[in-house]
TILOSE-101501 format. One record per atom (N, C-alpha, C): residue number from 1; atom name; y, z, x. Coordinates in nm, 4 decimals, always signed. Last residue first. Layout:
<recs>
   num   atome         py         pz         px
   NUM      CA          Y          Z          X
...
</recs>
This chain:
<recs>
   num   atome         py         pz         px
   172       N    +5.1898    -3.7209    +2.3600
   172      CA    +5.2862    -3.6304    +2.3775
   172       C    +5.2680    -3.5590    +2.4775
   171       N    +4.8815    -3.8403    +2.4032
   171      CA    +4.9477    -3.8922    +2.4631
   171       C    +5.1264    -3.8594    +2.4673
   170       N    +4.7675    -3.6646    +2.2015
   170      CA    +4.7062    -3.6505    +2.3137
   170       C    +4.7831    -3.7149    +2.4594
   169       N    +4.9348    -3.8140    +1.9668
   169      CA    +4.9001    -3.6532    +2.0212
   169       C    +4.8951    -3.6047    +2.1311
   168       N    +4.7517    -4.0266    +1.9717
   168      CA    +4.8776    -4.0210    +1.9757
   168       C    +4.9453    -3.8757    +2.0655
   167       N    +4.4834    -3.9639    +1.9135
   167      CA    +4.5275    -4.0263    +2.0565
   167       C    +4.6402    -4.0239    +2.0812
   166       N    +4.5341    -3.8591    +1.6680
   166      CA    +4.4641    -3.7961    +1.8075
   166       C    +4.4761    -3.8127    +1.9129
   165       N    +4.5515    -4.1021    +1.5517
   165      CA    +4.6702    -3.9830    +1.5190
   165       C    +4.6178    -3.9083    +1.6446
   164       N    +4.3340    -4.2449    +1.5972
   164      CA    +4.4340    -4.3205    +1.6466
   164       C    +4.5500    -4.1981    +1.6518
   163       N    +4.1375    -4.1029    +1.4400
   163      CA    +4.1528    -4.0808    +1.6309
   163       C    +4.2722    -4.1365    +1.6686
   162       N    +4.2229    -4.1208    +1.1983
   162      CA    +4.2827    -3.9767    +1.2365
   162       C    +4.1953    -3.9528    +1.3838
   161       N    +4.2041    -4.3873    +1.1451
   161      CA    +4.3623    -4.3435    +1.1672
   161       C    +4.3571    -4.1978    +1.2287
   160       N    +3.9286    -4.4466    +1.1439
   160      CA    +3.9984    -4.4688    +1.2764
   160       C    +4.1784    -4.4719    +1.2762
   159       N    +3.8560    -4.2708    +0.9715
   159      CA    +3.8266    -4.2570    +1.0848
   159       C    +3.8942    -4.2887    +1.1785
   158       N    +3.9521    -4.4144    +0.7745
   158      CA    +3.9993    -4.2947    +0.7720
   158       C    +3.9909    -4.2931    +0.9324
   157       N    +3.8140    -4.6527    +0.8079
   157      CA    +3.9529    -4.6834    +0.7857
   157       C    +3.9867    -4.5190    +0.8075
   156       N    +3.5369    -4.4954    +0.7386
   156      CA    +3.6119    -4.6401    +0.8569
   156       C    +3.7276    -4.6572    +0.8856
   155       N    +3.5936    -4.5098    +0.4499
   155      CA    +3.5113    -4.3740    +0.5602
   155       C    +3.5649    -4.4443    +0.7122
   154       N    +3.6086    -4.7574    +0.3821
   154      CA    +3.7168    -4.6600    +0.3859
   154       C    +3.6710    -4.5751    +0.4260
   153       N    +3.3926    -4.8966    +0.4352
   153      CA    +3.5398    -4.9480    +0.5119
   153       C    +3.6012    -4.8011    +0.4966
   152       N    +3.2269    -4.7692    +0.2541
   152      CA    +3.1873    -4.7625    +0.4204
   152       C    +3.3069    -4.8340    +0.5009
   151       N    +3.3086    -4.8455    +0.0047
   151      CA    +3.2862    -4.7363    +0.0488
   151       C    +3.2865    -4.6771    +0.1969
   150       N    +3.2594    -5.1047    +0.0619
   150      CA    +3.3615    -5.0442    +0.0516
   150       C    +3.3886    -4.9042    +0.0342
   149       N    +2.9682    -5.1725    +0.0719
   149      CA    +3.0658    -5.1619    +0.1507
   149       C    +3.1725    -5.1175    +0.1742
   148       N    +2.7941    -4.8292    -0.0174
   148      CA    +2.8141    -5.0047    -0.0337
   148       C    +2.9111    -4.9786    +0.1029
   147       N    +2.5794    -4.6735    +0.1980
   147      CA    +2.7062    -4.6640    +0.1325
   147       C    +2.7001    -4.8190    +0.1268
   146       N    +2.3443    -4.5622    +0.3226
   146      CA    +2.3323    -4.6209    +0.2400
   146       C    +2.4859    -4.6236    +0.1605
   145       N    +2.3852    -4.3691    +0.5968
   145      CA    +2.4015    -4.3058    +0.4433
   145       C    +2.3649    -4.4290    +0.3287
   144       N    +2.3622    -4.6014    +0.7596
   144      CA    +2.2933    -4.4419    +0.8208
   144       C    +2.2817    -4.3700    +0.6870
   143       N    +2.4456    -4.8317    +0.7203
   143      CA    +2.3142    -4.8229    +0.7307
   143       C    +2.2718    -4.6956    +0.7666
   142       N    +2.7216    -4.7858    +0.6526
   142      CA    +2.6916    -4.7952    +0.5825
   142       C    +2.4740    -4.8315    +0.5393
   141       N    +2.7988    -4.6687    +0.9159
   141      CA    +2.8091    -4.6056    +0.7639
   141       C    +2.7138    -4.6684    +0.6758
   140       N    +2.7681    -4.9625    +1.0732
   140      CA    +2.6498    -4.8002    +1.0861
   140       C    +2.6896    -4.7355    +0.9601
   139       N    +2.9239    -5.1042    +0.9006
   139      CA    +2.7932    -5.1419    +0.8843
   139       C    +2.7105    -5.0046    +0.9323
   138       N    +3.1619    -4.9544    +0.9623
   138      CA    +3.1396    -4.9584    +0.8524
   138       C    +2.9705    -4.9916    +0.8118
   137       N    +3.3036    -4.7424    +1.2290
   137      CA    +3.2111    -4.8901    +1.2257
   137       C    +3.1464    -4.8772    +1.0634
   136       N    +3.4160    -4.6077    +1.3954
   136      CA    +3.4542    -4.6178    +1.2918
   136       C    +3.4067    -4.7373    +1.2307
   135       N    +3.2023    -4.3974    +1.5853
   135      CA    +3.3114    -4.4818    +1.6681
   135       C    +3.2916    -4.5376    +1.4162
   134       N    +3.0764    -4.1558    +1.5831
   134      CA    +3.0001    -4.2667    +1.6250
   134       C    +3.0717    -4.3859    +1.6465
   133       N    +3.2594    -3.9633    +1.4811
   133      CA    +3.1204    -3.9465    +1.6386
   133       C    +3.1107    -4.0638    +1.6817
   132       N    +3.3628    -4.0527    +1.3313
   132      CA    +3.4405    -3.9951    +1.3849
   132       C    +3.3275    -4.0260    +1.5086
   131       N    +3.1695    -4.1322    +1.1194
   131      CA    +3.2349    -4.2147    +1.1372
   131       C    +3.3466    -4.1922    +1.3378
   130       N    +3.0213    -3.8434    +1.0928
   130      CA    +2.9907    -3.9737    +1.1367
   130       C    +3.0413    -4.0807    +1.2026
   129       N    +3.2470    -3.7588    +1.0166
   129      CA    +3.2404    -3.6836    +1.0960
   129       C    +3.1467    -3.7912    +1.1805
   128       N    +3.2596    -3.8262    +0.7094
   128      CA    +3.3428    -3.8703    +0.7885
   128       C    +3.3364    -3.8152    +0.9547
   127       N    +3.0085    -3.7712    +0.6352
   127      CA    +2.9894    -3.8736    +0.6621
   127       C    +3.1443    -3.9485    +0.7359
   126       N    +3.0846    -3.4838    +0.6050
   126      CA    +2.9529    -3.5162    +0.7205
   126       C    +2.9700    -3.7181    +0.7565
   125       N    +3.2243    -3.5051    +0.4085
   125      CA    +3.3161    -3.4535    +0.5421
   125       C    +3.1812    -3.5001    +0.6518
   124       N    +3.1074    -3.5333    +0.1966
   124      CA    +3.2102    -3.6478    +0.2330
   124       C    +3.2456    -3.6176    +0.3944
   123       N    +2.9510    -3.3599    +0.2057
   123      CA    +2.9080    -3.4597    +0.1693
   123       C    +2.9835    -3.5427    +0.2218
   122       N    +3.1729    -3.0999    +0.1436
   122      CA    +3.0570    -3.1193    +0.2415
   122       C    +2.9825    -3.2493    +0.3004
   121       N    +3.2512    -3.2172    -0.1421
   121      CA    +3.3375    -3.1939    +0.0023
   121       C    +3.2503    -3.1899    +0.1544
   120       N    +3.0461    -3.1780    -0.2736
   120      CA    +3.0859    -3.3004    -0.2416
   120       C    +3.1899    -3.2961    -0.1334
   119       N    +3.0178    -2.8891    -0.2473
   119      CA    +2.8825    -2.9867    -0.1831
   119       C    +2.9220    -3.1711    -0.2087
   118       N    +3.2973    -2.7752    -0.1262
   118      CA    +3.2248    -2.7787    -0.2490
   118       C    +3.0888    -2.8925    -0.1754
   117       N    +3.5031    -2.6116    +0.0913
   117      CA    +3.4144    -2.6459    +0.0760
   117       C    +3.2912    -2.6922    +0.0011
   116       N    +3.6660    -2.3713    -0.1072
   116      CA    +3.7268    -2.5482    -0.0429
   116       C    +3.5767    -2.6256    -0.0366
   115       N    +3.4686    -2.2944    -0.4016
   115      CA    +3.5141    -2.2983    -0.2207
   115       C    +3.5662    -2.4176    -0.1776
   114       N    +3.3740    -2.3383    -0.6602
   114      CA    +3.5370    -2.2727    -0.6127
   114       C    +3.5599    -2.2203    -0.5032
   113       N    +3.0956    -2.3386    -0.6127
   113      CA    +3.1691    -2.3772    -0.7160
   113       C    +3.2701    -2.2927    -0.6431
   112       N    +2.8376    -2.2632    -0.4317
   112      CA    +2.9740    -2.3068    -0.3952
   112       C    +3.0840    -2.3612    -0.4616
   111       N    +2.6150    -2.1966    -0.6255
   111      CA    +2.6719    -2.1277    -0.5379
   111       C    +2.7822    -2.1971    -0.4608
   110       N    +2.6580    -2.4550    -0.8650
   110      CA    +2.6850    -2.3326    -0.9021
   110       C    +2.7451    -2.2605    -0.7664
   109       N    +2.4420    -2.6793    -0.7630
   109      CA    +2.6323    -2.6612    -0.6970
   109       C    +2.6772    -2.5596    -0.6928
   108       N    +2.2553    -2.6470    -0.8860
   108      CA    +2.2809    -2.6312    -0.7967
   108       C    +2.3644    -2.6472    -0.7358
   107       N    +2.3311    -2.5986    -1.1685
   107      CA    +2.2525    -2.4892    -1.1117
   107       C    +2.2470    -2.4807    -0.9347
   106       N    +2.4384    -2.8451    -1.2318
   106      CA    +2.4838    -2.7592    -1.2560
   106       C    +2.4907    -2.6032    -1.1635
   105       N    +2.2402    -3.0310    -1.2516
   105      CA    +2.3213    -3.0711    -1.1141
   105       C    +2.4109    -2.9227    -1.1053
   104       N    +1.9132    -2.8520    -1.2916
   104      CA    +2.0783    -2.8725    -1.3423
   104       C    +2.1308    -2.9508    -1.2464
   103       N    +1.6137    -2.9022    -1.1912
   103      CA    +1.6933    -2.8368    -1.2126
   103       C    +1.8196    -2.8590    -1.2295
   102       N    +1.4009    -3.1526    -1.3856
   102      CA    +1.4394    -3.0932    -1.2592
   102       C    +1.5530    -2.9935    -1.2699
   101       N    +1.0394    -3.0734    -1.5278
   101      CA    +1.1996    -3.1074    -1.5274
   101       C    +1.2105    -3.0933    -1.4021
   100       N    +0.8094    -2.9680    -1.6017
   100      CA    +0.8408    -3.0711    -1.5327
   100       C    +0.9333    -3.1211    -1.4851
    99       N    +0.8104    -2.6233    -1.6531
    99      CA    +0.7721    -2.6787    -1.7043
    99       C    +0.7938    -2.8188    -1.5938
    98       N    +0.8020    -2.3641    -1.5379
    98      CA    +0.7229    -2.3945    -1.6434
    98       C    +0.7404    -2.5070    -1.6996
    97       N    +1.0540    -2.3767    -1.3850
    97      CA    +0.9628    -2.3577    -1.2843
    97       C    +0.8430    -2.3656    -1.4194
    96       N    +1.3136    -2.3945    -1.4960
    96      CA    +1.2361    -2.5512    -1.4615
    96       C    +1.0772    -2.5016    -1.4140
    95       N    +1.4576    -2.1917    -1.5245
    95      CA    +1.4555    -2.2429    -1.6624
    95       C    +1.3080    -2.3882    -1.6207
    94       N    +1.4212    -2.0732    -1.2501
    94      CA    +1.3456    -1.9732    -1.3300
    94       C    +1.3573    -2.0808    -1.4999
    93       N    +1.3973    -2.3346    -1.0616
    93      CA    +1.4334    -2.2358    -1.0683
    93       C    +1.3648    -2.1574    -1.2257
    92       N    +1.3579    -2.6026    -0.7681
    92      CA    +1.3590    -2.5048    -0.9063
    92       C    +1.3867    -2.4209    -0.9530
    91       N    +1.2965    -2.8256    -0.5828
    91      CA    +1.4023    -2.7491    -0.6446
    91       C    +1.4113    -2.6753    -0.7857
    90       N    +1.1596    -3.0714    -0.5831
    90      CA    +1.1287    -2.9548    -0.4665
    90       C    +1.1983    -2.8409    -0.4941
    89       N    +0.8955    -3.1141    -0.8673
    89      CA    +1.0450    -3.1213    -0.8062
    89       C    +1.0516    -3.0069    -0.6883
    88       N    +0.6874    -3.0333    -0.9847
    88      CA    +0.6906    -3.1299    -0.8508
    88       C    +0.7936    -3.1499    -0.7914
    87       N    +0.5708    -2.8141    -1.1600
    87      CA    +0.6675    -2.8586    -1.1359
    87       C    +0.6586    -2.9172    -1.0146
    86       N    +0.3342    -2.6246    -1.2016
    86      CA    +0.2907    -2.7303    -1.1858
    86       C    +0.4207    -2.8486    -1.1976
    85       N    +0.3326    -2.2808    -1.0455
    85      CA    +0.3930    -2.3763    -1.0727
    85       C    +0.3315    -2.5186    -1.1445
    84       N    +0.1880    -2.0877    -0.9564
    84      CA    +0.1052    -2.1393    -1.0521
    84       C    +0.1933    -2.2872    -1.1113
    83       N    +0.3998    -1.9358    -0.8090
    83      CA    +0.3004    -1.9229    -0.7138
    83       C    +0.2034    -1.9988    -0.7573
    82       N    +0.6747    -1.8634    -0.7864
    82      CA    +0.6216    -1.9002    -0.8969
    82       C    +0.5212    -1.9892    -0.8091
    81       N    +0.7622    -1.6754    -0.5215
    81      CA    +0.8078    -1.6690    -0.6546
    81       C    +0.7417    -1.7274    -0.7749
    80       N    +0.6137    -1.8175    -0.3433
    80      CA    +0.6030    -1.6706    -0.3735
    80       C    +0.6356    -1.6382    -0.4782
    79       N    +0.6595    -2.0620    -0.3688
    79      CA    +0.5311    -2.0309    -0.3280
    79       C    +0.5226    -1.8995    -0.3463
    78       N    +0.9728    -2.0767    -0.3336
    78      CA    +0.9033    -2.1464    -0.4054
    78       C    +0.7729    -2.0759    -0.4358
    77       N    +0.9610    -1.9065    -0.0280
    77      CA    +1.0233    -1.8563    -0.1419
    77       C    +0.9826    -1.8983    -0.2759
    76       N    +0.8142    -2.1517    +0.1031
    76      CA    +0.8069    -1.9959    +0.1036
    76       C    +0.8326    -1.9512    +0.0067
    75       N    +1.0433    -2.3766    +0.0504
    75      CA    +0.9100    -2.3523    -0.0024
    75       C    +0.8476    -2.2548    +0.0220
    74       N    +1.2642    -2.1927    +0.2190
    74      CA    +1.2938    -2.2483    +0.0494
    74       C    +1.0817    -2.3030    +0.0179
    73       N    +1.1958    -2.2494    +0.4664
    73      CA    +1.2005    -2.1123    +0.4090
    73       C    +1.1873    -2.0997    +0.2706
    72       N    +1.1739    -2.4674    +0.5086
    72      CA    +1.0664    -2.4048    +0.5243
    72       C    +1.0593    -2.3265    +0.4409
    71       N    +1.4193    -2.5649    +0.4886
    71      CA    +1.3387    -2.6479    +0.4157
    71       C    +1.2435    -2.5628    +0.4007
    70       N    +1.5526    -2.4296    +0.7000
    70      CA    +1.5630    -2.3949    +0.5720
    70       C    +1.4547    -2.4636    +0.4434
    69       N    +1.3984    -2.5954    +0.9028
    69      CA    +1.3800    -2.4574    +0.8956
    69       C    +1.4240    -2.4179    +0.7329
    68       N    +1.4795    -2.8560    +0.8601
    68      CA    +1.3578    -2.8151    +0.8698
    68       C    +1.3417    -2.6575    +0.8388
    67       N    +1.7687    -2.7996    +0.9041
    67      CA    +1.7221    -2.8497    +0.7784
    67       C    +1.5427    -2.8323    +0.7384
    66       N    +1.7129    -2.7524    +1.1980
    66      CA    +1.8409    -2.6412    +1.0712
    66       C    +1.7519    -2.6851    +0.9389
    65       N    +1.6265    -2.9500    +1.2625
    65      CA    +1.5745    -2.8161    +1.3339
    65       C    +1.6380    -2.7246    +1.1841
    64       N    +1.6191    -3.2703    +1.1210
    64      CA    +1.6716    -3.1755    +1.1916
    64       C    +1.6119    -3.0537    +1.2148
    63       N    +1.4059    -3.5072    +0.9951
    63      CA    +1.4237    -3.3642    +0.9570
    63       C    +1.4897    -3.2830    +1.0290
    62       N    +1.5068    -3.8815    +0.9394
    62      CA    +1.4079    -3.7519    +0.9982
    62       C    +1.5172    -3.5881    +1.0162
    61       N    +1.4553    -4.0065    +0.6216
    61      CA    +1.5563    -3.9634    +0.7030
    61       C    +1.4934    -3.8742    +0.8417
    60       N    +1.4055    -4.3010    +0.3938
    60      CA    +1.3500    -4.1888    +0.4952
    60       C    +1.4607    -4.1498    +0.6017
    59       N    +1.5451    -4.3046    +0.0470
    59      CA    +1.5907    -4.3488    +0.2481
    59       C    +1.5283    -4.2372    +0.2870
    58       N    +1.5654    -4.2770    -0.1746
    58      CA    +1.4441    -4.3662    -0.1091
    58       C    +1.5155    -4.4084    +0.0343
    57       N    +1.6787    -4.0624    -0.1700
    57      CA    +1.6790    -4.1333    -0.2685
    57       C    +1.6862    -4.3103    -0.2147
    56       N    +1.5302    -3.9066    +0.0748
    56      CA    +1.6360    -3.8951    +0.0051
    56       C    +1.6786    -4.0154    -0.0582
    55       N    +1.2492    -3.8089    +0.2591
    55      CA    +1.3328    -3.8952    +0.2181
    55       C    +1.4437    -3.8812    +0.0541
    54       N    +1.2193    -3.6584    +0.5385
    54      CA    +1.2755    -3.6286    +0.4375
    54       C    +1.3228    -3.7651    +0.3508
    53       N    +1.0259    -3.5967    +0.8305
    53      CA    +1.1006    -3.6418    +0.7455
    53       C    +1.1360    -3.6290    +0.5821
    52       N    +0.8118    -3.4561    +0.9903
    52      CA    +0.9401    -3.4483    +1.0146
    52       C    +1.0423    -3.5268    +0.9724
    51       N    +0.5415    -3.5193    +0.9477
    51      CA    +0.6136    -3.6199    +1.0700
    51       C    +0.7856    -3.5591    +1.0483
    50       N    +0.4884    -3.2768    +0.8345
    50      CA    +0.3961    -3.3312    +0.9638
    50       C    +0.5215    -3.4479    +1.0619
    49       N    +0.6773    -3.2826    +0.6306
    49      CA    +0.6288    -3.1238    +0.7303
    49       C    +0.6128    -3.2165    +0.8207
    48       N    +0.8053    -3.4832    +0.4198
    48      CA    +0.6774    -3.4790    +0.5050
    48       C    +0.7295    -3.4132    +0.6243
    47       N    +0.9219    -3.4805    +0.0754
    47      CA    +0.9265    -3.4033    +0.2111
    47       C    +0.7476    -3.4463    +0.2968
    46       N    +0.8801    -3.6129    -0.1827
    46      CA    +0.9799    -3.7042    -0.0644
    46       C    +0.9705    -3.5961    +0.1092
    45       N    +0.6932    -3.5048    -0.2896
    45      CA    +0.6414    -3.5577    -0.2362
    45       C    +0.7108    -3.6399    -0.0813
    44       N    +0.8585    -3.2886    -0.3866
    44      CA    +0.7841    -3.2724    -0.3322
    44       C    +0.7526    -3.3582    -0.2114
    43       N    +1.1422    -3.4463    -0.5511
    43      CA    +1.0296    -3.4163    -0.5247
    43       C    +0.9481    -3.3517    -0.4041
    42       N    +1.5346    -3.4907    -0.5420
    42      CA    +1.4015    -3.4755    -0.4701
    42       C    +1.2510    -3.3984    -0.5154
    41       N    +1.7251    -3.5008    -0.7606
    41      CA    +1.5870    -3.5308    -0.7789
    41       C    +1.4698    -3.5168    -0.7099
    40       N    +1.8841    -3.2745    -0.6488
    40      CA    +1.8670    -3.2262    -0.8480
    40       C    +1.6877    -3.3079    -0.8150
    39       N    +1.9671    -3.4545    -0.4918
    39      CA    +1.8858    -3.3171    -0.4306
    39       C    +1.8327    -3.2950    -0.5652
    38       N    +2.1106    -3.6342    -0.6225
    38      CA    +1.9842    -3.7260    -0.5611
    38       C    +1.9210    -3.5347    -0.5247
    37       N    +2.2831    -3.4574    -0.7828
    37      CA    +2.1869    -3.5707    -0.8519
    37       C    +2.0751    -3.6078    -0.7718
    36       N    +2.4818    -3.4549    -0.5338
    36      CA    +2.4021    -3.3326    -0.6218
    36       C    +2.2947    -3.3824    -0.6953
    35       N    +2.4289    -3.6109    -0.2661
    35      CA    +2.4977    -3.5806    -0.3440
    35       C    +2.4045    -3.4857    -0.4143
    34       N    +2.4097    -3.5835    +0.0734
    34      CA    +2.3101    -3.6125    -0.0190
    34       C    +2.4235    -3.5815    -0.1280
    33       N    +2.4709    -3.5449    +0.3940
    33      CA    +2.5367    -3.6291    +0.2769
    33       C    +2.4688    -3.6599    +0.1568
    32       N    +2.3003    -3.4166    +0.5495
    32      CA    +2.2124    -3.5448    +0.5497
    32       C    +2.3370    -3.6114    +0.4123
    31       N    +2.4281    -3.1924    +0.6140
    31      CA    +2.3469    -3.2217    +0.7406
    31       C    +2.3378    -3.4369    +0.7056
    30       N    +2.5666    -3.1242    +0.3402
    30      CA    +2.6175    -3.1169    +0.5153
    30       C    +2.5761    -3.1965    +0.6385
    29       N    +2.3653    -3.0727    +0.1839
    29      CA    +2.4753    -3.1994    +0.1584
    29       C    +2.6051    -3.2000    +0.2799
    28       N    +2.1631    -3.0146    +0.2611
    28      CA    +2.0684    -3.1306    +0.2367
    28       C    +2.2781    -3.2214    +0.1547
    27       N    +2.2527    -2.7548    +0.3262
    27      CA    +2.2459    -2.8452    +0.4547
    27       C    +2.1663    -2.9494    +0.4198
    26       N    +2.2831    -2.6626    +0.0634
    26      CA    +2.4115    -2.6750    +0.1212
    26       C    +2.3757    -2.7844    +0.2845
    25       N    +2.0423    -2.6398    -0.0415
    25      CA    +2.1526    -2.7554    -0.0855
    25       C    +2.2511    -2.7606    -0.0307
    24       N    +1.9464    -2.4743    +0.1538
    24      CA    +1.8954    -2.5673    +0.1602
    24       C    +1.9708    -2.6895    +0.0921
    23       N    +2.1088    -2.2266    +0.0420
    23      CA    +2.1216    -2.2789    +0.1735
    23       C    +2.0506    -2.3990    +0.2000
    22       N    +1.9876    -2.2091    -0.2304
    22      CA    +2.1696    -2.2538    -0.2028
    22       C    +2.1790    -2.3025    -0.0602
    21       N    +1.7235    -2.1455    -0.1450
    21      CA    +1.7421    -2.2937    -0.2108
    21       C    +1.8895    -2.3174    -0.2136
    20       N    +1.7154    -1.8714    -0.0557
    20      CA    +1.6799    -2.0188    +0.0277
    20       C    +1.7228    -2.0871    -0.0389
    19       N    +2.0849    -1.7725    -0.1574
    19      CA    +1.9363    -1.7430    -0.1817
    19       C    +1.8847    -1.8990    -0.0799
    18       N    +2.3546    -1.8103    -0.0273
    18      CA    +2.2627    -1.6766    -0.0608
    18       C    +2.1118    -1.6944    -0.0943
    17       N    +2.6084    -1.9749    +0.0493
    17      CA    +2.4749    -1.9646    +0.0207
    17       C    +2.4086    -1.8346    +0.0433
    16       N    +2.8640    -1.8230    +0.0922
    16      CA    +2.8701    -1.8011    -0.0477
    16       C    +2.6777    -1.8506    -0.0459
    15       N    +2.8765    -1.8847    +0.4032
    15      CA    +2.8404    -1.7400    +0.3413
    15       C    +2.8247    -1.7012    +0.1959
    14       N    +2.9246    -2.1722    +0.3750
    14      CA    +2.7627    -2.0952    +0.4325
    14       C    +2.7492    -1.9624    +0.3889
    13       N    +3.1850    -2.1295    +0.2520
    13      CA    +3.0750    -2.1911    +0.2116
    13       C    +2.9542    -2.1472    +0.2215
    12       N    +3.3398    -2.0156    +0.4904
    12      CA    +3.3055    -1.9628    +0.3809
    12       C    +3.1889    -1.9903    +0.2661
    11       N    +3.2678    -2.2081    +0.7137
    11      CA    +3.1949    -2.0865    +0.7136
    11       C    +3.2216    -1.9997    +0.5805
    10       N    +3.4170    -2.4207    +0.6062
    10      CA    +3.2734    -2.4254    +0.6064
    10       C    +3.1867    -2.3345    +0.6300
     9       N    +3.6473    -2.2990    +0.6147
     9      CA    +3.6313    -2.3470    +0.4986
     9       C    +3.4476    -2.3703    +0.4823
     8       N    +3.6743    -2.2514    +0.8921
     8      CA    +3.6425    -2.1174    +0.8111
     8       C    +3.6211    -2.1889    +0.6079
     7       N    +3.7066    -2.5586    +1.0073
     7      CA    +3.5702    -2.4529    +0.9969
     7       C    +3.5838    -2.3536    +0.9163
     6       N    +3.7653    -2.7977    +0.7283
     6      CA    +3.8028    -2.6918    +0.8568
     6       C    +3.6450    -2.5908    +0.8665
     5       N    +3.6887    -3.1136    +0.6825
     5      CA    +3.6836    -2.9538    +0.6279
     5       C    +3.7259    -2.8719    +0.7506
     4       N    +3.8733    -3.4008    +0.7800
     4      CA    +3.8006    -3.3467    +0.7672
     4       C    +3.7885    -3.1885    +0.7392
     3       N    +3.9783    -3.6739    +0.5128
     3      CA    +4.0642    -3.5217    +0.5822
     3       C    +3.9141    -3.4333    +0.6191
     2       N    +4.0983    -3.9805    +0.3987
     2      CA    +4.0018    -3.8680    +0.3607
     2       C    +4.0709    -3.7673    +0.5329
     1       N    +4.3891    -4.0755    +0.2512
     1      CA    +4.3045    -4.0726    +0.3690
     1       C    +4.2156    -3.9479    +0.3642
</recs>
């Protein structure tokens, strides 16, 4: 049964992000469940400033306050740092920024490698938190994150043992 992250597990996390772009992978796999591969691919082009969306491996998403902001900050930083770029990927770094590529799945996990909290832990815990908020319904899972089905039963199935354990609890 999946298990949601504790907080100091998630505040250790946030404190291991350090530069804009660790904090931006950390709330593009917190905020929006993105895995490492689909952030590795985002482009440029998938971000729209104006209307406040993000699309993520071809699901338009709209842009939270947190995610917006770091989003900001991280092209700032982009824009200052390698200022002649002709890399389109939104994510770069000093081996990608000359040439077309995208950056490592490697490079960007790197800042939370060996925290409870890892960016698939993050990932999993947002979409069980989903499940949790929004009542344990497999079709919303599975139309809010794009999860097959079975995937989206068992995010579902978790969910609704650890309110049913809650309710129990609640009823000692």
């Amino acid at each position: 049964m999946l298990q949601p992250l504790l907080p100091d597990q998630v505040e250790r996390s946030v404190a291991a992000a350090m530069t804009p772009a660790a904090r931006l992978v950390l709330a593009l796999a917190a905020v929006h469940a993105a895995r490492v591969a689909q952030i590795a691919a985002l482009m440029l082009d998938d971000v729209d400033l104006g209307n406040r969306r993000l699309t993520i491996a071809g699901r338009a998403r709209p842009l939270d306050d947190l995610t917006l902001k770091l989003l900001t900050g991280s092209l700032n930083h982009r824009r200052r740092r390698w200022p002649s770029t002709a890399n389109l990927h939104l994510l770069i770094n000093n081996q990608t920024a000359n040439t077309t590529g995208r950056a490592s799945n490697h490079w960007i996990s790197a800042p939370l490698r060996g925290q409870d909290a890892s960016l698939e832990r993050l990932r999993v815990d947002r979409q069980l938190e989903e499940a949790l908020t929004h009542g344990p319904e497999p079709l919303h899972l599975a139309e809010v994150f794009g999860l097959d089905e079975k995937t989206a039963m068992r995010y579902a199935d978790s969910a609704r043992t650890l309110l049913d354990q809650a309710a129990e609890q609640h009823l000692q």
